[in-house]
N, C-alpha and C positions, 0 to 999 in steps of 0.2 A: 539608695533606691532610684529606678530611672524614672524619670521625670512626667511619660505617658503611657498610661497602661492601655493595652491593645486585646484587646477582648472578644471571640465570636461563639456563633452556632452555627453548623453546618452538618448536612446530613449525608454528601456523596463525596464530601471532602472538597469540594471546588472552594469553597469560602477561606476554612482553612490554609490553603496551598497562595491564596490570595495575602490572606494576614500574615503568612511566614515570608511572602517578597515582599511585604511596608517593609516589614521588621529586619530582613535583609539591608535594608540603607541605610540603618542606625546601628549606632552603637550601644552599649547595654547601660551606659549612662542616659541617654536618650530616652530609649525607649526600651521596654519590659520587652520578654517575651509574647508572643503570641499564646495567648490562653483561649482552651473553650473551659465556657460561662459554664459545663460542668462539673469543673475539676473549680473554678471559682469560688471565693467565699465573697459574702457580703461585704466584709472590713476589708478585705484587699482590694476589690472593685470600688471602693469609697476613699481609699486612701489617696487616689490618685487624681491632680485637680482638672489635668488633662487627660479625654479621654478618647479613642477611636476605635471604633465599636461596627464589628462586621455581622451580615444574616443574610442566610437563604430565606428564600419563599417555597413555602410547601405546596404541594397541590392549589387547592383556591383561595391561594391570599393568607396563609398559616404559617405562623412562628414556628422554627424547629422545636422540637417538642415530641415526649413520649405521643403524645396521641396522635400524629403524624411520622410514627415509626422512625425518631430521628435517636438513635442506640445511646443511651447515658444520658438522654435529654436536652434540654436548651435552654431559651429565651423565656417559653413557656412556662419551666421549674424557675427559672432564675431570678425574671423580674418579681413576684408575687417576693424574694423576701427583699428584694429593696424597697417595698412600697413602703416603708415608713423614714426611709433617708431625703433626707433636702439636697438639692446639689447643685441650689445655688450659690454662685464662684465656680461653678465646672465648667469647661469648656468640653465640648461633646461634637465631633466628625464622624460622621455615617458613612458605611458603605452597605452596599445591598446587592445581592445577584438573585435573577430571576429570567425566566423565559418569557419575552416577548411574542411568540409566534405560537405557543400551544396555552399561555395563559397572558390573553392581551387584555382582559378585562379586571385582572386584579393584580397588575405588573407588578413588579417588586413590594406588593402591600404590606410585608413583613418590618421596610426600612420603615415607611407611614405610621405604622404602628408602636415600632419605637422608638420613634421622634416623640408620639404624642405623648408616651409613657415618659418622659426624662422633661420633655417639654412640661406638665405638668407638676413635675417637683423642682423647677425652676431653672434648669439648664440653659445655658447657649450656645448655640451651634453654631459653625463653621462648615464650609465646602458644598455650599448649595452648587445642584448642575444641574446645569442646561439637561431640557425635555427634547432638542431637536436630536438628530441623527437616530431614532427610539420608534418606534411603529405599534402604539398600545392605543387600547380605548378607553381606560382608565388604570387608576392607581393611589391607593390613598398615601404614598409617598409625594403627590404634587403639592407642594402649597406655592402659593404667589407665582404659577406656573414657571415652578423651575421644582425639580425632586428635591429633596430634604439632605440628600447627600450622593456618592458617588453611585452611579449605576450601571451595574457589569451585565451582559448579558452570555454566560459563557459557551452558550449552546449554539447561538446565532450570530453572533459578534466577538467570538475570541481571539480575533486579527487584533480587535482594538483595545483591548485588556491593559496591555503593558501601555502603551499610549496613555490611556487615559488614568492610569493608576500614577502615573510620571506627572501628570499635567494638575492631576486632582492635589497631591502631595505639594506640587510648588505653589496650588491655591492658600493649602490651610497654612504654609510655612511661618509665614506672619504672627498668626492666629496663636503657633505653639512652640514659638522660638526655635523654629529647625531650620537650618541650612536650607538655600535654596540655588 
């Protein structure tokens, strides 16, 4: 089995197409496939002691999720059956895509959200970034004024996607025994 399972939700496919280029620069010992947390079970998301874990933000600040029209659901169905696992010993790296410029008051709030959720059942995370180059009025992705993990903006910043998907990767590298 590879070593960290690579997990999202996404609703227009941007997040997705994000998790399949991680998963592009490993190998299948490495890292698992790219999975959406639909097709997931609880025992194969828990199996794995490293995790990195992608989401869109829906309209204002909302998990992908049937009640946000997101087709076979999300984060929304998925979390509610891990809420009885512990996952402390996990290692947990966040990514999150969201639009800055048509929703700058609740930016990426979907990653914030579950940070808190994993943060909560004892997780620790890896790949805090930087809030500068970013144009929002809030986000419950910031703590200690830095976002909880990497932050795409694909709609207004997708020059800088590959960049920063390169730079965020050689951060966690440490963290999860990969190549850097």
């Amino acid at each position: 089995m590879a070593r960290i399972g690579l997990f999202f939700a996404s609703s227009t496919g941007n997040t997705r197409r994000i998790a399949k280029a991680i998963k592009k620069r490993y190998d299948d010992d490495t890292m698992a496939d790219a999975l959406n947390v639909n097709k997931a079970t609880p025992e194969l998301f828990a199996s794995y002691n490293h995790l990195i874990l992608g989401t869109s933000t829906l309209g204002a600040g909302a998990l992908p999720g049937l009640s946000s029209d997101c087709m076979g659901g999300g984060w929304e169905e998925f979390l509610p059956q891990l809420e009885a696992l512990d996952f402390s010993g996990k290692t947990i790296a966040l990514f999150g895509l969201g639009n800055q410029d048509k929703y700058p008051d609740e930016f990426v709030d979907a990653l914030g959200i579950l940070y808190e959720f994993f943060k909560a059942r004892g997780a620790t995370f890896v790949g805090a970034w930087p809030v500068d180059d970013y144009d929002f009025i809030a986000s419950k992705a910031v703590v200690d004024d830095e976002f909880v993990g990497l932050v795409l903006d694909q709609e207004n910043q997708k020059l800088l996607t590959d960049e920063r998907v390169a730079k965020w990767l050689q951060q966690i590298a440490p963290d999860f025994g990969l190549p850097h």
